[in-house]
C-alpha positions as MATLAB code, in Angstrom:
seq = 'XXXXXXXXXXXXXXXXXXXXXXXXXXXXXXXXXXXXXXXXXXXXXXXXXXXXXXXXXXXXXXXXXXXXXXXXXXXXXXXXXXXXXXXXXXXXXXXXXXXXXXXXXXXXXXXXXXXXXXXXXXXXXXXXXXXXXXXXXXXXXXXXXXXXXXXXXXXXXXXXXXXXXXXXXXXXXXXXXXXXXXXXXXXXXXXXXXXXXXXXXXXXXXXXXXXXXXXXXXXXXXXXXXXXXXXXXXXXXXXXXXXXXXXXXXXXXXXXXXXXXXXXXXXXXXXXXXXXXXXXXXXXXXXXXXXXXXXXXXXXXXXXXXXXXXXXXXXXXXXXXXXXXXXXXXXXXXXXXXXXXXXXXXXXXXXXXXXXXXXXXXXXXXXXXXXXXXXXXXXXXXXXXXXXXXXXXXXXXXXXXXXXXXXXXXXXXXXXXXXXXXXXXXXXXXXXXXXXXXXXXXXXXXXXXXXXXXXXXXXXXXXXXXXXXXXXXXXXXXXXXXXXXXXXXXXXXXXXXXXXXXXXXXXXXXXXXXXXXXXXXXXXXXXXXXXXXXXXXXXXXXXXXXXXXXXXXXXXXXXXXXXXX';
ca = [
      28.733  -17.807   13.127;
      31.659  -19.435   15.363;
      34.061  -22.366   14.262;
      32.859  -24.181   17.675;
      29.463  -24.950   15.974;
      30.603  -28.454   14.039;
      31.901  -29.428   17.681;
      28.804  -28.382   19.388;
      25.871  -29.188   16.948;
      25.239  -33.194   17.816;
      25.383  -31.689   21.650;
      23.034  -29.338   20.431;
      20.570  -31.426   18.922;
      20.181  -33.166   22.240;
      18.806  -30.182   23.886;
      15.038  -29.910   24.627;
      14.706  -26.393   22.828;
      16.272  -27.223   19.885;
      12.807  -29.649   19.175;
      10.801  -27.000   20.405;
       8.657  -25.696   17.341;
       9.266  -21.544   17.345;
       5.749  -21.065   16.883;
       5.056  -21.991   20.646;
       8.216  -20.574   22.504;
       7.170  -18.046   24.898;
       6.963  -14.460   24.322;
       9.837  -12.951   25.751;
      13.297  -11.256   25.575;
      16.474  -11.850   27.387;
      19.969  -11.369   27.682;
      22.039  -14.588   27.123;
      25.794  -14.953   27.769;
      28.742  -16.883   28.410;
      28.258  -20.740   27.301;
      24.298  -20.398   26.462;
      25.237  -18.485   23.142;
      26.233  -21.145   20.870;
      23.755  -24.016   21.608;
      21.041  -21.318   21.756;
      22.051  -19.502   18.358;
      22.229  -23.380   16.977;
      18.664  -24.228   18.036;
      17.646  -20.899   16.509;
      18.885  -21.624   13.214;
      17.353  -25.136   12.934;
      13.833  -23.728   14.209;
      14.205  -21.043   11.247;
      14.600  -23.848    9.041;
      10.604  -23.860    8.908;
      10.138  -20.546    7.327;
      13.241  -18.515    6.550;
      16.151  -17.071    7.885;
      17.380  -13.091    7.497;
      20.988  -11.976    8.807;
      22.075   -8.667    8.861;
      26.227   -9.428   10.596;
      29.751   -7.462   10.348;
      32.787   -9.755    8.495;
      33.198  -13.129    9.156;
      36.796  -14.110   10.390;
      38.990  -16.880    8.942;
      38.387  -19.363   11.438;
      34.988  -18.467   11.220;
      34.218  -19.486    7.200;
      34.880  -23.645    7.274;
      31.758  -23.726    9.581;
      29.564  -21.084    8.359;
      30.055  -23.452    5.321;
      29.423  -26.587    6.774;
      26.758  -25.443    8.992;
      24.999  -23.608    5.667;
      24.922  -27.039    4.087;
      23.759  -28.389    6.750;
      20.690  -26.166    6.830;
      19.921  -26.769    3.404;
      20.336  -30.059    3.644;
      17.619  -30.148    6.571;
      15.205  -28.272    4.223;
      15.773  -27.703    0.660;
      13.234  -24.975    0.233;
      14.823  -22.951    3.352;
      15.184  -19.303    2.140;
      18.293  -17.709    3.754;
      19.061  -14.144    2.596;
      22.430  -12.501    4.661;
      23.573   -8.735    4.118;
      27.299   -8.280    5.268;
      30.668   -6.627    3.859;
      32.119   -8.591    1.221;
      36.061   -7.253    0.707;
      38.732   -8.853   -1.029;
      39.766  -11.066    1.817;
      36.662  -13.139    2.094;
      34.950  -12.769   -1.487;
      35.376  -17.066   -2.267;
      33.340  -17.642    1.379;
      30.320  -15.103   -0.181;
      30.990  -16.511   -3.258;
      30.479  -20.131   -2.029;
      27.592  -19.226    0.257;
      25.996  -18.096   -3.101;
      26.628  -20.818   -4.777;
      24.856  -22.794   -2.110;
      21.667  -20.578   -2.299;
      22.352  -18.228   -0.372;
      20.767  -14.877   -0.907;
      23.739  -12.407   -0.180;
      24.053   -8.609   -0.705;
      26.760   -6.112    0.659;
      26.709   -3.186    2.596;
      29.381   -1.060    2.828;
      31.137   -1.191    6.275;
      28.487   -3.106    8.296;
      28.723   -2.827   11.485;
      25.080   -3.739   12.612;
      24.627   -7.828   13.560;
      21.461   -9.374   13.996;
      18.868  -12.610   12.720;
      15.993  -12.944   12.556;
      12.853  -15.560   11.433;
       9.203  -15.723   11.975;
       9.273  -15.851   15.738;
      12.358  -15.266   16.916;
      15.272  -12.505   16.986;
      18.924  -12.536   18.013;
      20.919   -9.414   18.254;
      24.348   -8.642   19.316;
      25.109   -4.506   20.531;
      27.571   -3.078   18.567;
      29.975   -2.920   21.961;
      29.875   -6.806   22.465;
      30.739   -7.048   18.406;
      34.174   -4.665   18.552;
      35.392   -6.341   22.267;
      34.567  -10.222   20.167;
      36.755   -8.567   17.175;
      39.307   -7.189   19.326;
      39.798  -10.341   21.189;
      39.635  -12.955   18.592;
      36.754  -14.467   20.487;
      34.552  -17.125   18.327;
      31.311  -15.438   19.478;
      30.421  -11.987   21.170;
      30.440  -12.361   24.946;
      26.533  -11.452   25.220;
      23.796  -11.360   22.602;
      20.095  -10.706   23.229;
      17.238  -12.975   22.291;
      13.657  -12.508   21.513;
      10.369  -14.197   20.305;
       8.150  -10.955   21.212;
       6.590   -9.428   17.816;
       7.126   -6.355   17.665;
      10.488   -6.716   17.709;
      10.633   -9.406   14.788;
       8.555   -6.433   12.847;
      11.187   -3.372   13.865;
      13.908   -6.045   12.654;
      12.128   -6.870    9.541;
      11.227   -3.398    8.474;
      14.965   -2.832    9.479;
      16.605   -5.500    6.853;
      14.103   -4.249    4.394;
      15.447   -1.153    4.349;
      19.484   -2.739    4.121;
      18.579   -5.182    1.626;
      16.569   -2.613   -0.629;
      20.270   -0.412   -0.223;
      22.507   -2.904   -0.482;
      24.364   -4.145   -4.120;
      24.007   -8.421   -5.004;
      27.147   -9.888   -4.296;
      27.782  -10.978   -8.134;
      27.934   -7.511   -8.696;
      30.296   -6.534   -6.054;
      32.161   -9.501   -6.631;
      32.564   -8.435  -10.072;
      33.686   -5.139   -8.510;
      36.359   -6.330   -6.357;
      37.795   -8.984   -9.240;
      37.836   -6.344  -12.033;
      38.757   -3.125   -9.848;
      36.021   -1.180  -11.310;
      34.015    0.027   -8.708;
      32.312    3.024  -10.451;
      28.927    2.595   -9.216;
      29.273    4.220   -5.776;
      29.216    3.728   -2.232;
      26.702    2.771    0.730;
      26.848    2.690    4.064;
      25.276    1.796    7.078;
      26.020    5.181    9.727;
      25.452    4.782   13.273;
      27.437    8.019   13.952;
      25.469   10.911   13.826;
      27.983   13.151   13.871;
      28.868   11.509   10.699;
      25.649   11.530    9.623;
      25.869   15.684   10.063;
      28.677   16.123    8.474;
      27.739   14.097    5.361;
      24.441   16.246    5.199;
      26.038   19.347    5.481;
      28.414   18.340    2.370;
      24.829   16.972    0.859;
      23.633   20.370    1.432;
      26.410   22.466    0.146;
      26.849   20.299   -3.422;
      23.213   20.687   -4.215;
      22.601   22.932   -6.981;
      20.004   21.052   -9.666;
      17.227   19.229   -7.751;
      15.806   17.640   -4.167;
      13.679   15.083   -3.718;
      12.472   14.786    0.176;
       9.889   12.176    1.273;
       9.036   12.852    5.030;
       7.811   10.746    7.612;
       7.055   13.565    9.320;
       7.052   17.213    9.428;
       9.436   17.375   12.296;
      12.349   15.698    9.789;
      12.611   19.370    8.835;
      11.793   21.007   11.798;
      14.749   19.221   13.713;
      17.151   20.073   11.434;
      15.678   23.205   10.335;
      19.332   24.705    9.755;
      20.111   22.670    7.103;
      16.742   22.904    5.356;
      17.130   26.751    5.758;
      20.369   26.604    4.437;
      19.029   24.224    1.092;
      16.315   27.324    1.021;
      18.923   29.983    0.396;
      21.067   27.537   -2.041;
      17.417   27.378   -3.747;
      16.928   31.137   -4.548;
      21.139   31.807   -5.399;
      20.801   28.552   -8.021;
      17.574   28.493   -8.669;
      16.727   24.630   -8.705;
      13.575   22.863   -7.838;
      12.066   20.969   -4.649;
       9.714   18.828   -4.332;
       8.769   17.422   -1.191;
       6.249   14.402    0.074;
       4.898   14.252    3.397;
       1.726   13.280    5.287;
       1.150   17.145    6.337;
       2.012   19.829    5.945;
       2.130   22.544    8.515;
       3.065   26.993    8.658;
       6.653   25.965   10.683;
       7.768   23.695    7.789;
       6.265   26.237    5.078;
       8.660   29.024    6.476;
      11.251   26.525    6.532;
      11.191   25.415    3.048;
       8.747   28.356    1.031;
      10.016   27.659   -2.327;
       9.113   24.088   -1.789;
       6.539   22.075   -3.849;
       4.230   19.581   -1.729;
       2.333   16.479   -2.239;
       0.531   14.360    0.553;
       1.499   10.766    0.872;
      -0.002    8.327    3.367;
       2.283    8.324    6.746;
       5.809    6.187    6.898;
       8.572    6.021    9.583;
      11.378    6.100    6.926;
      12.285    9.760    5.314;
      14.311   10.335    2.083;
      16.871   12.440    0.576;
      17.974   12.564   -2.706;
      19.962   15.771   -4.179;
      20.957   16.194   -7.795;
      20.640   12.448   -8.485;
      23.768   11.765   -6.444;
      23.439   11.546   -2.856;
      20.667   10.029   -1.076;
      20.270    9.464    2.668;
      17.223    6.865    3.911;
      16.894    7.400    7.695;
      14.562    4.919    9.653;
      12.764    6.094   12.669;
      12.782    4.433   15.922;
      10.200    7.714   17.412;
       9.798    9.860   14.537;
       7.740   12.630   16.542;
      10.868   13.090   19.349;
      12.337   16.761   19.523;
      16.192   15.515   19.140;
      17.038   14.091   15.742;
      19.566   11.651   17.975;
      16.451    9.868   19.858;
      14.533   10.201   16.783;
      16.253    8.051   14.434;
      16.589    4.595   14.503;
      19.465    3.889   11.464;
      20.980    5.942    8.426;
      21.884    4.555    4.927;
      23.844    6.825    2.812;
      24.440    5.890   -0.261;
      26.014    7.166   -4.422;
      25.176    3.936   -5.983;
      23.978    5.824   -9.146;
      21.328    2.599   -9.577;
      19.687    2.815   -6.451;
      19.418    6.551   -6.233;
      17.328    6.015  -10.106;
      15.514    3.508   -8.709;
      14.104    5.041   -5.593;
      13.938    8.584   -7.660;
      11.522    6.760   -9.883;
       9.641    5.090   -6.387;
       9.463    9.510   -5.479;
       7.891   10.353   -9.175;
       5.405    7.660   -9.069;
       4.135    8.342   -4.922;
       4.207   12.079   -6.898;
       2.243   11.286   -9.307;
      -0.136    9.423   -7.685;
      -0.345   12.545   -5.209;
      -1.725   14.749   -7.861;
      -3.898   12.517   -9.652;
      -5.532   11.966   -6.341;
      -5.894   16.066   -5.588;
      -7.164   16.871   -9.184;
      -9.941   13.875   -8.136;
     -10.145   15.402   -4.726;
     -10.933   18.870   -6.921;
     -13.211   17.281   -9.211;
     -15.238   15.760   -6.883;
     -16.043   18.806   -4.681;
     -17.003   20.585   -8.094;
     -18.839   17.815   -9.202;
     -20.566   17.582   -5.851;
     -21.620   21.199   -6.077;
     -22.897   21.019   -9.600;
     -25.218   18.260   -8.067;
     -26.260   20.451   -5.001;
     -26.797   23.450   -7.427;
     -28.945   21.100  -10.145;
     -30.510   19.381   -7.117;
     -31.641   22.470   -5.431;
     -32.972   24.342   -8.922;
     -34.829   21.409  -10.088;
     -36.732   20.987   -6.581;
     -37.629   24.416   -7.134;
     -38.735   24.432  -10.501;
     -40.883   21.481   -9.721;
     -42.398   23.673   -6.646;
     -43.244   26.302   -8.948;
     -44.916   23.493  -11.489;
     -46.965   21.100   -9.018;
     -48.382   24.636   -7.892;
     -49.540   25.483  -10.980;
     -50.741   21.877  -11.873;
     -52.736   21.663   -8.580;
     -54.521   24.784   -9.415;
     -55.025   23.565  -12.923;
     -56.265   20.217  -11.571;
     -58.875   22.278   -9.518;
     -60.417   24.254  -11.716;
     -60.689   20.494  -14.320;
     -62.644   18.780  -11.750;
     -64.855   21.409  -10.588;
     -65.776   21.687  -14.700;
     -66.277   18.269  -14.328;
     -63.531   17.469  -16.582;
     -62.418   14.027  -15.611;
     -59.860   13.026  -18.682;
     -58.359   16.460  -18.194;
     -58.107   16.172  -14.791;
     -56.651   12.348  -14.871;
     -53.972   13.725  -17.241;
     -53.133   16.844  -14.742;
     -52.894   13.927  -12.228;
     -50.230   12.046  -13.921;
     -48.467   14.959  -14.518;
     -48.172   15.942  -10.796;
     -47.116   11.798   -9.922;
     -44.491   12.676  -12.777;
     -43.229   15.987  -11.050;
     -43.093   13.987   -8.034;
     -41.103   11.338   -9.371;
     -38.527   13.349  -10.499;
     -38.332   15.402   -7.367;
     -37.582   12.405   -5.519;
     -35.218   10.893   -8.235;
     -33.166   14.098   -8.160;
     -33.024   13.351   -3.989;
     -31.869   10.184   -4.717;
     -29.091   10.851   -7.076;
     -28.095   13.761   -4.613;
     -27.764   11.021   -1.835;
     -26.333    8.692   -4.187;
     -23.759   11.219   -5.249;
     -22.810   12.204   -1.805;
     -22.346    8.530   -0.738;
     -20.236    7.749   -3.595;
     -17.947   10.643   -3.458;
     -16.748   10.026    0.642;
     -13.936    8.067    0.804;
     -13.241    8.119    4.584;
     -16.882    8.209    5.924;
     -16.524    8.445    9.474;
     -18.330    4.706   10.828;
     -19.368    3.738   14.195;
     -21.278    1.295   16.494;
     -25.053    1.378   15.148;
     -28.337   -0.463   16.425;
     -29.302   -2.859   13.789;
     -32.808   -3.332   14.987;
     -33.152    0.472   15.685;
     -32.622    0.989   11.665;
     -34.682   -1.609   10.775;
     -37.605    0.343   12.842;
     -37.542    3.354   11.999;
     -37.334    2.372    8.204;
     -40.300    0.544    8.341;
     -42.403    3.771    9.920;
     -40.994    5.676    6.885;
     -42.367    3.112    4.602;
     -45.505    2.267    6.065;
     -46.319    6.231    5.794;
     -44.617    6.479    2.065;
     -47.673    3.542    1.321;
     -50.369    3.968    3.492;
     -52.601    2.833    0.498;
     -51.200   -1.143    1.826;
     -51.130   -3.115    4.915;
     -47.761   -3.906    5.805;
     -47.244   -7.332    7.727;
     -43.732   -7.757    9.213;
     -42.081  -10.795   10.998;
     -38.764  -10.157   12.396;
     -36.690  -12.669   13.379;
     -33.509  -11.723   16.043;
     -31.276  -14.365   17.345;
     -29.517  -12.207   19.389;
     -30.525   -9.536   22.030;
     -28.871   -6.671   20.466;
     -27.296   -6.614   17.240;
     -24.809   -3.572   16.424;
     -23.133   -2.800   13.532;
     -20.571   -0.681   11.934;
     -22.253    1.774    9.853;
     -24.160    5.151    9.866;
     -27.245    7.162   10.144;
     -27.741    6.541    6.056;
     -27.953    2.999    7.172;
     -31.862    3.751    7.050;
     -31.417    4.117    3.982;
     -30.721    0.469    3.137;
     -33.707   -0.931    4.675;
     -35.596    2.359    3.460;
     -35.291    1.001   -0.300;
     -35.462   -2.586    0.482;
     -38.672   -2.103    1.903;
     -40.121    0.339   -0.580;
     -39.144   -2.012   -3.134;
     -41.216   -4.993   -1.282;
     -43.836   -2.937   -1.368;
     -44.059   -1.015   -4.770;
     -43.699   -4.797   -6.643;
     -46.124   -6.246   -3.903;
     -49.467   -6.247   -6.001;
     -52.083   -7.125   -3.587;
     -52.824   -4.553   -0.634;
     -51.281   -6.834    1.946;
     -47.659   -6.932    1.562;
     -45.440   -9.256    3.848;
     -41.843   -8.890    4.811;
     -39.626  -11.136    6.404;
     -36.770  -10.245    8.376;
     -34.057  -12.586    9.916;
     -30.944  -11.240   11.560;
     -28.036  -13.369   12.571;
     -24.340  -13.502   13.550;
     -22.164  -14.670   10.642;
     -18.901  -14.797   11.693;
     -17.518  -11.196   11.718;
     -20.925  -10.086   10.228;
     -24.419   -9.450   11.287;
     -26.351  -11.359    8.146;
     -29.761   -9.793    7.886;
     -32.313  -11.723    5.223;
     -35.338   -9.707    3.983;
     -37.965  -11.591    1.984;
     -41.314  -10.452    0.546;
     -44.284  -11.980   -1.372;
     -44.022   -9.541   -4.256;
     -43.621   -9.947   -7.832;
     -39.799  -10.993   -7.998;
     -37.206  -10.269  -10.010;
     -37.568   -9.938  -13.506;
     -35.332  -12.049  -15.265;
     -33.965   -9.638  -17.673;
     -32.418   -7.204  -15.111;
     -31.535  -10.092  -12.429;
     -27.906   -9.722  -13.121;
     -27.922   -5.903  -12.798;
     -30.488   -4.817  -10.029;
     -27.600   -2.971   -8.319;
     -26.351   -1.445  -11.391;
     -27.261    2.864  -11.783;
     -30.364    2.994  -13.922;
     -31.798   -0.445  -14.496;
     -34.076   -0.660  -17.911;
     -36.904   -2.420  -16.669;
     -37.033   -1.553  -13.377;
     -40.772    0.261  -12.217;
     -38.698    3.578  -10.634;
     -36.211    5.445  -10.725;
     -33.362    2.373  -10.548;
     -31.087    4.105   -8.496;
     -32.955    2.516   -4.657;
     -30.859   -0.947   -5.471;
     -27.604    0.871   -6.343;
     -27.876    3.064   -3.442;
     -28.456   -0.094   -1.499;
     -24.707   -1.874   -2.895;
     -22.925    1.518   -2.659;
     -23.917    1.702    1.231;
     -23.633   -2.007    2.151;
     -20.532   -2.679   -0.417;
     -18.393    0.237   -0.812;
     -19.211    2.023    2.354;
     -19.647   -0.337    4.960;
     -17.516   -2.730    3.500;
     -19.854   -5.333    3.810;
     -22.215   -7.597    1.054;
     -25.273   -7.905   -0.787;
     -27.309  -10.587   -2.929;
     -30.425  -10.364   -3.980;
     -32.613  -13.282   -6.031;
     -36.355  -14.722   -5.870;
     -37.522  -16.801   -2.999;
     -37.284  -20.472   -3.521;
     -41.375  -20.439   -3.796;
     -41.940  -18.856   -6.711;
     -43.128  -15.584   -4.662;
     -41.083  -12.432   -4.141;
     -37.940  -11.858   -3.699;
     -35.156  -12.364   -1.123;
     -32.474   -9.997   -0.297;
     -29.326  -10.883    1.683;
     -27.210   -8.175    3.985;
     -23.817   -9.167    5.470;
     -22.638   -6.065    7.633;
     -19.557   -5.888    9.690;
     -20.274   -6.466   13.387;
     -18.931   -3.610   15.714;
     -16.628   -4.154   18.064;
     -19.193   -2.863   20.891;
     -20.226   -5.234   23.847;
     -23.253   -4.633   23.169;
     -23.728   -7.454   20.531;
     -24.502  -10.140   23.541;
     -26.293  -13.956   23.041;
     -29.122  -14.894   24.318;
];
């Protein structure tokens, strides 16, 4: 920072602020000048001192080094697990000071001709405009004449995605060191460009060299779009040279396609940083500041443009893993839709066939009883129970298909109790043969939940189950629904038969051996609650000895409707 900082850091200390943890400092942002700078930017080094400190700053002058030295020390001194990582130029003139700043600790990388200046820690953010930096350099001042300060979050965040993006492009300072001591600098260049017309003109030269490959990843359509000359101009290079493209990008829309038609294209989840990479030689990473704007100039935040032959491999090999990753998840998109038809098709034929055969076995079972054949007509019975069975288990693999295969079900608010009802109607008709005793417990008014309409089918199984291992005619179900935290909780027990102990430790497993039906109700029960809902499930036998006790943790929607009594 400045060479007044020894002189001004026991004045410094004495200052209320400086004591002030960072954690409670108010949110805001202002502009500080004039003879607040230095015992403000002291106070925000100390407070960093808790967590860690990132600085992105142009050269440090002569004057300058002796305290950033001392003051470093100092820092470490304070706190000896401090993490302090600083991206600046490192030349020939001040290679020892990065050197020694290394040696401390200090995590320090280079970036060719960096002009952008700014710090940041967990709370708080300094900045200095670019302006304020060249009038500070012109005038040999110690510090610029106005910087801007900040505890608000959202600038911390832009900051931090910011030096991400510098530190992943900058080289470690051992290795430029090494570069500057031996004279071998054969691993290319990067820099920082604030200059768009810079920026153009590299791109254009980008453009014109390409002739073996391009790698784009988009953070939007409109990357293209806004500079659709170029990309039209990469098009025609395409067909004269006959090299490939291969693009990622959240979507993909008919103005891009006519842009780019000899383009291939993979989806990849939405970013605000696009890529360029042609023939393994050139790459441009532009951040975006409003990546949907019309004008590329209010669009982008910062440009890196780099030929350091190491990082261009390394983020090559970032794009053929995201590409990868695209396809594998569109042939699993693919198989999953075929899969799911299969299902429909098998599901559909086999309710039909088992029409046509529970016709036919209910006129069979007619004509047994009325010739007073009773073991015929008992075996005709089974056989219908059967065909019945495996209508409804081909219904339930269906449904347990379909849930499965969604991976973005759309959720929303949903009335606990509400499900809970009109489960219990389905049930109580399913086995009208038994008396069905429920006692429902609600600590709240109104319980909702984030889920769906197949929610009914969670409490649809439960209770079946409660009542298929119930032996006696009267079965009873208890029901208790409470907030847990960010979850609605709902307890069901019965005074059934329990859990048998040999498939305890796999009820929600596909297919149970040992289980009375079909075992898919239990798995169709954890696939809802679990991978759907994102929510949780137990299930074990009562403390009693009788029946069973299953346990439902659902997330609570954010509705105000889920009020306290």
């Amino acid at each position: 920072m400045s060479s007044t900082f020894d002189r001004q850091n026991e004045k410094s200390r004495r200052l209320s602020d400086i004591s002030q943890s960072s954690s409670n400092l108010p949110q805001e942002t202002r502009v500080v000048n004039g003879a607040e700078i230095t015992p403000l930017a002291i106070a925000f080094l100390q407070r960093a001192t808790s967590s860690y400190l990132k600085i992105a700053t142009n050269r440090i002058t002569p004057t300058d080094r002796k305290a950033g030295l001392e003051f470093s020390k100092a820092l470490f001194e304070l706190n000896p697990g401090f993490s302090y990582q600083l991206i600046t130029d490192i030349q020939v003139d001040n290679l020892e000071y990065y050197r020694s700043l290394a040696g401390m600790g200090v995590q320090v990388r280079h970036l060719e001709n960096n002009k952008i200046s700014f710090a940041f820690s967990a709370n708080e953010y300094m900045t200095a405009e670019l302006a304020a930096i060249e009038k500070q350099t012109a005038t040999g001042a110690s510090v610029p004449s106005e910087i801007i300060w900040s505890t608000k979050s959202d600038l911390i965040l832009q900051a931090g995605q910011m030096f991400q993006m510098m530190w992943s492009m900058s080289i470690p300072a051992e290795v430029r060191i090494h570069q500057l001591v031996s004279g071998s600098d054969s691993t290319g260049e990067t820099r920082l460009i604030s200059d768009m017309n810079e920026v153009f003109r590299i791109g254009k030269e980008m453009t014109e060299r390409c002739s073996e490959s391009a790698l784009l990843i988009l953070a939007s359509p409109k990357t293209v779009t806004r500079n659709s000359e170029s990309f039209e101009r990469l098009t025609t290079l395409q067909k004269e040279r006959q090299f490939r493209i291969r693009v990622l990008s959240p979507e993909v829309n008919t103005p891009v396609m006519k842009i780019l038609p000899g383009a291939e294209w993979r989806k990849i989840e939405p970013m605000n940083v696009s890529i360029i990479i042609y023939d393994m030689k050139d790459m441009f990473i532009t951040q975006y500041g409003d990546m949907e704007a019309n004008s590329t100039q209010t669009a982008v935040f910062s440009n890196i443009y780099t030929t350091n032959r190491h990082t261009i491999a390394g983020m090559a090999s970032v794009f053929d893993a995201l590409w990868k990753e695209s396809e594998l998840r569109e042939m699993e998109e693919r198989s999953r839709k075929q899969a799911q038809l299969l299902q429909d098709i098998l599901t559909h034929d086999i309710r039909n066939y088992n029409q046509i055969s529970r016709l036919s076995g209910e006129l069979v079972l007619e004509r047994l009883r009325a010739a007073g054949d009773l073991e015929g007509s008992g075996l005709v019975e089974d056989m219908l129970e059967a065909i019945d069975g495996a209508s409804a288990l081909a219904e339930k693999g269906k449904k347990l298909g379909k849930i499965l295969s969604e991976e973005n079900p759309e959720l929303g608010p949903i009335d606990l109790m509400e499900s809970i009802e009109k489960s219990m109607v389905l049930v109580r008709q399913a086995f009208s043969e038994k008396i069905i005793r429920e006692e429902t417990q609600l600590l709240e008014k109104r319980l909702v939940v984030t889920a769906d309409d197949l929610l009914n089918e969670v409490f649809t199984n439960i209770f079946s189950n409660s009542a298929k291992y119930t032996d006696s005619k009267v079965v009873e179900i208890e029901i208790d629904a409470q907030v847990d935290g960010p979850y609605a909780k709902i307890s069901i027990a019965d005074n059934g038969a329990g859990i048998a102990d040999e498939v305890r430790d796999k009820i929600f497993e596909r297919f149970v051996a040992g289980a009375r039906g079909s075992g898919l109700g239990m798995s169709i029960v954890h696939a809802l609650v679990v991978n759907r809902y994102r929510g949780k499930v137990t299930a074990e036998n009562r403390g009693n000895g009788s029946g069973a006790v299953v346990r439902i943790w659902l997330p609570l929607s954010e509705s105000k409707e889920n009020v306290r009594d």
